[in-house]
C-alpha positions in Angstrom: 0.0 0.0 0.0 1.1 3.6 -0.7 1.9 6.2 2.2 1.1 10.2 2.2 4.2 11.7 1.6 4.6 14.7 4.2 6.5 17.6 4.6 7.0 21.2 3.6 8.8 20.3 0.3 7.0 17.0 -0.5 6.6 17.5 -4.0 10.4 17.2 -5.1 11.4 14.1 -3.8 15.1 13.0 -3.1 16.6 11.8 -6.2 16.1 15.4 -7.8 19.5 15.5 -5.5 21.4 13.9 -8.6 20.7 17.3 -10.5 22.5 19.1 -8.0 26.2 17.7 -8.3 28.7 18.1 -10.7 29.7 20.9 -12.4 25.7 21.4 -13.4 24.7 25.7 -14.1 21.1 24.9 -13.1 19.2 23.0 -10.3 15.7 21.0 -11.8 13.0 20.0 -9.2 9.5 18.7 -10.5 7.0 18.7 -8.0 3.5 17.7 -8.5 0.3 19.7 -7.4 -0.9 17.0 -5.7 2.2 15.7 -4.0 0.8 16.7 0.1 -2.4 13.8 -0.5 -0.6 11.5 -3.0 0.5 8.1 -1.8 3.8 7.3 -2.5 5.6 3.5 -2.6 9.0 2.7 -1.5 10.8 0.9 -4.1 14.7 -0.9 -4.2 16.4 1.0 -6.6 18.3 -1.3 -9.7 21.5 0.1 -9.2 22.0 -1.6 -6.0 22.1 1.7 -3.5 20.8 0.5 -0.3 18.4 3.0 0.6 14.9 2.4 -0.9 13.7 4.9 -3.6 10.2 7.0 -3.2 8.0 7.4 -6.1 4.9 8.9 -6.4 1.6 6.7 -7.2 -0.5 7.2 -9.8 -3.0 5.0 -11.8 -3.6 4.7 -14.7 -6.2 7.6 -15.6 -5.0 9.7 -13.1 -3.6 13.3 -14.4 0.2 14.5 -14.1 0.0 18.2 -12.9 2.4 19.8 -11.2 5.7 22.8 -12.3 9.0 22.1 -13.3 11.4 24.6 -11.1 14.9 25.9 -12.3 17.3 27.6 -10.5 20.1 29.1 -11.8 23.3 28.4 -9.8 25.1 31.5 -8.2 24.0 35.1 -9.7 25.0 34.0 -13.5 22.7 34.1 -16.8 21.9 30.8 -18.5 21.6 30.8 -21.9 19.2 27.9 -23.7 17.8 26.8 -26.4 14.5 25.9 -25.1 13.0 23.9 -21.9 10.7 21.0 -21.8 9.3 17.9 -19.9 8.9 14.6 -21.2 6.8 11.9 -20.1 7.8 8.5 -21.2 6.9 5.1 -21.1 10.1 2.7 -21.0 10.8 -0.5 -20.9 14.3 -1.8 -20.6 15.7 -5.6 -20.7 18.2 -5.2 -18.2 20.0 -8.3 -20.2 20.2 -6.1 -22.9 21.0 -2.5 -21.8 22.0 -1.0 -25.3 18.1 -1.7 -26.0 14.9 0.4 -24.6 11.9 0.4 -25.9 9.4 3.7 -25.2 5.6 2.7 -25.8 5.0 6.2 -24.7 6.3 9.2 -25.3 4.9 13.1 -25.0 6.7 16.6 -24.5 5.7 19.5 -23.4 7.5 22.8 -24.3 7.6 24.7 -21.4 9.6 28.0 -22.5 11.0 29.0 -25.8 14.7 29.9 -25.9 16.4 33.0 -24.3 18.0 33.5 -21.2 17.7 32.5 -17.5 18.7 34.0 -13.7 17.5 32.9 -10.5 15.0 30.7 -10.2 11.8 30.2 -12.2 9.3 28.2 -12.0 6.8 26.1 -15.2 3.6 24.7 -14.6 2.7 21.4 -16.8 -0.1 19.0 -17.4 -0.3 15.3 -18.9 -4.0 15.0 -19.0 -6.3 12.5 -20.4 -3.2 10.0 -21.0 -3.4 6.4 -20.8 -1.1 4.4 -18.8 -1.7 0.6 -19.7 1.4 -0.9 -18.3 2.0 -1.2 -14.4 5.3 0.0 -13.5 7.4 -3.4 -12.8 10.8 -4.2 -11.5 12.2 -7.5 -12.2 15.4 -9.7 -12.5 15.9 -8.5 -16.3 13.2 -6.0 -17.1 12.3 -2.8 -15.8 9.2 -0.9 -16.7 8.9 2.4 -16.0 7.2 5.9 -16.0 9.5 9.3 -16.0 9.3 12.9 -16.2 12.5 13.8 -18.0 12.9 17.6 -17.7 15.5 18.6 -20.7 17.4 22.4 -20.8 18.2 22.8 -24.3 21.7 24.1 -25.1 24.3 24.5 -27.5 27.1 22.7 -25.8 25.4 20.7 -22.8 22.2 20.2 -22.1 20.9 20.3 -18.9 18.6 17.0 -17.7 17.0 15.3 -14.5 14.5 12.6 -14.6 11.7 11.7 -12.1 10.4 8.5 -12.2 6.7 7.8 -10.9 4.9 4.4 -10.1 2.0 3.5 -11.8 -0.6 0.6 -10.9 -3.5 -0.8 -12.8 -7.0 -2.0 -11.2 -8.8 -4.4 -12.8 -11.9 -5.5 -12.8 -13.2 -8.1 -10.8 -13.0 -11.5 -13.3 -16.4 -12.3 -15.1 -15.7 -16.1 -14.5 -13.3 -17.3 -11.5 -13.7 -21.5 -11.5 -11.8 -23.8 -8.6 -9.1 -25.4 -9.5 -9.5 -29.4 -8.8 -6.1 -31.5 -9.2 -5.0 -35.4 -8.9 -1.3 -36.5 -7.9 -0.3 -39.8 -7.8 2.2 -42.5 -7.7 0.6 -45.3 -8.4 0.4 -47.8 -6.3 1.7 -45.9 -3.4 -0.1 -42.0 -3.2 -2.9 -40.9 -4.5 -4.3 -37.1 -3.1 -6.8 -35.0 -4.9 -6.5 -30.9 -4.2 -9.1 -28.1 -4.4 -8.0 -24.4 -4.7 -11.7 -22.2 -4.2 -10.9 -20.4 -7.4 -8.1 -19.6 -10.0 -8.0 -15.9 -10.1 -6.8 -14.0 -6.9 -5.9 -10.1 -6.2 -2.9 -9.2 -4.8 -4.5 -9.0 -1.2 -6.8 -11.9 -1.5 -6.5 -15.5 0.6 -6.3 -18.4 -1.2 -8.5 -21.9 0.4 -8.7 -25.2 -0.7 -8.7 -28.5 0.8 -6.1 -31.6 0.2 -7.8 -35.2 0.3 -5.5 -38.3 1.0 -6.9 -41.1 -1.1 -4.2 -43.3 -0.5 -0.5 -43.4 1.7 1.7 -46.0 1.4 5.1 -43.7 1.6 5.8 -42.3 4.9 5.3 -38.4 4.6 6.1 -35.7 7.3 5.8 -32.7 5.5 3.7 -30.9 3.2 4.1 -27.1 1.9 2.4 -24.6 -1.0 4.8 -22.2 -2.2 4.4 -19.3 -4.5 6.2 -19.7 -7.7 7.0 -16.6 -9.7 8.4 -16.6 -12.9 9.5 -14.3 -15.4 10.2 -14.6 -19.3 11.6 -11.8 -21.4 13.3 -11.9 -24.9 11.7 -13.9 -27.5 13.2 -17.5 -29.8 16.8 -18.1 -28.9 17.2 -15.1 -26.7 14.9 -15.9 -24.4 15.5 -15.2 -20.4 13.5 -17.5 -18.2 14.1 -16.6 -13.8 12.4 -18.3 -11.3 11.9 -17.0 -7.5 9.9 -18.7 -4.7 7.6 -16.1 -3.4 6.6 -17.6 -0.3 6.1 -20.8 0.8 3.4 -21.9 3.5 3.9 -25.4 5.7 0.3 -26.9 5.7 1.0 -30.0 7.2 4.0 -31.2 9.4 3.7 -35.1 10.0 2.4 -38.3 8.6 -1.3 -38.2 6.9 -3.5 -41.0 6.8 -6.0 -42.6 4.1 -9.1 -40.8 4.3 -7.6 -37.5 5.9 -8.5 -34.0 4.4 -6.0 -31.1 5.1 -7.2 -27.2 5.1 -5.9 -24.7 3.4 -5.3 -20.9 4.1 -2.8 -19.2 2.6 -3.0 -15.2 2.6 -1.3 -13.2 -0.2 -1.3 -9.9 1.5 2.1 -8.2 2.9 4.2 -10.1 -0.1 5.6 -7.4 -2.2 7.1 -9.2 -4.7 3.8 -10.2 -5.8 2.3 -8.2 -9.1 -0.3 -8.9 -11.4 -0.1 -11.4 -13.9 1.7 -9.9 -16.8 0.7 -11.6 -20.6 3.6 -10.4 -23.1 3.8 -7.2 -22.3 4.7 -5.0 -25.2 5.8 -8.2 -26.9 8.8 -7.8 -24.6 8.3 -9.7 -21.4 5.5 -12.1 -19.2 5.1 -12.6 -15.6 3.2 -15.8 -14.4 2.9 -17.1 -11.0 1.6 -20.7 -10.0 1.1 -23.0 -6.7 3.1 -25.5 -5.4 2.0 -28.2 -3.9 5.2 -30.2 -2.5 5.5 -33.5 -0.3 8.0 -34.7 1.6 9.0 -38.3 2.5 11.1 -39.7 5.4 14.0 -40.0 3.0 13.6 -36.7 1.8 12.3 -37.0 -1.9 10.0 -34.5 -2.8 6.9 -34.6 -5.1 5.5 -32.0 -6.2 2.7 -30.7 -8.4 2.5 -27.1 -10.3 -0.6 -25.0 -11.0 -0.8 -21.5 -13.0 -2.9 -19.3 -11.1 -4.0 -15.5 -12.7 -3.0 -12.5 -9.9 -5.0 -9.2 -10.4 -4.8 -5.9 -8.7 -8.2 -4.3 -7.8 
């Protein structure tokens, strides 16, 4: 969930800092109008810093309003050739960083060239623009959402980005049907498994119901975990990672024939978890499934994998 960002100066958040060193003339800060009741979300940045990055959250009809504020270092003049702000849609393969794609791209020209002292400030709007990819961080992709604020000059330009976070609701699904599943070893184990449904939002519970049919190998333990896994690149180049989520210990000793074991496992408070993404942008997929795994006296594990659909609402 996102938090109110508070403070005097909430609307330029810390990473406008990286405008600031160097041998930069100007300062940029973007702040948005909104930025005293907007949630923000803490995010781990992908260049490995420690300290968790703050980005504004916005969905995906919601407005970008806010001014773009330049100050000109010491008492000098700045000559440019023109100031805008960009919003942009990127998505980059981290496997392949000499490759980004942009699905979306607008500018806004927010003063026509001349000359610059002090500090001024430019109002901009994004209105009416649609956002139909949630902002995603993974092992080799990255979506994301920036403003990039660009001063225009003839030697060096002058730049700082601000990246925002952007979520997707979806509606509730029209059909949701349990999931009913047989795994066996014949002659030996037999269990049937019932999940409620197949389609879950990111704070939902998932409940089911494991039926031992028959046990004729010695089990003591019994887990679901939380499978995520994510594809990017297409044919040959094709990048497949696997992470375990969560896992959840159901049952910790031997079952018997006839026995039925509950199940309650609660997705909330996992923030690795994101919706299901289908080949996004032709560029990358997330799935997620359940697994079911046993455990036998000598350690052997059986196991049984089920795609499951994650939505946020």
């Amino acid at each position: 969930m996102g938090q109110r960002k508070q403070g005097v100066h909430a609307g330029a958040m810390a990473s406008t800092l990286s405008s600031f060193f160097g041998s930069q003339p100007a300062r940029i800060a973007v702040k948005f109008a909104d930025a005293d009741t907007r949630a923000v979300v803490s995010t781990k940045p992908m260049d490995g810093r420690a300290t968790d990055e703050q980005q504004y959250l916005f969905a995906a009809s919601d407005n970008i309003i806010g001014t773009v504020e330049v100050a000109v270092n010491g008492n000098k003049k700045l000559d440019h050739q023109g100031i805008k702000v960009e919003l942009i849609g990127q998505i980059e393969l981290l496997h392949d960083r000499s490759n980004t794609y942009e699905f979306t791209s607008l500018v806004r020209e927010l003063e026509v060239p001349g000359e610059l002292q002090g500090t001024k400030s430019f109002p901009f709007e994004f209105t009416s623009v649609e956002k139909q990819y949630e902002s995603y961080d993974g092992i080799n992709v990255r979506l994301r959402y920036f403003l990039r604020v660009t001063i225009m000059r003839q030697y060096a330009k002058v730049a700082h980005e601000e990246t925002i976070r952007v979520h997707v609701a979806s509606d509730e699904p029209d059909a949701n049907n349990t999931i009913k599943m047989e795994v066996g070893i014949e002659d030996c184990l037999h269990i049937e498994f019932e999940y409620n449904k197949s389609k879950f939002h990111l704070q939902d519970a998932v409940l089911g119901k494991i039926f031992f049919l028959l046990v004729r190998i010695k089990i003591k333990h019994m887990e679901i975990a939380i499978i995520k896994r994510e594809s990017t690149g297409t044919g040959a180049n094709t990048y497949n990672e696997t992470e375990t989520v969560a896992k959840f210990e159901i049952m910790d000793g031997a079952p018997v024939r006839g026995e039925s074991i509950p199940i309650r496992m609660f997705l909330g408070g996992h923030d690795q978890l994101t919706p299901t993404f289908r080949n996004v942008n032709n560029k990358f997929s997330v799935k997620y499934f359940l697994n079911l795994v046993l455990i036998d006296e000598e350690d052997r594990r059986y196991f049984k994998q089920q795609e499951v659909t994650l939505f946020r609402r």
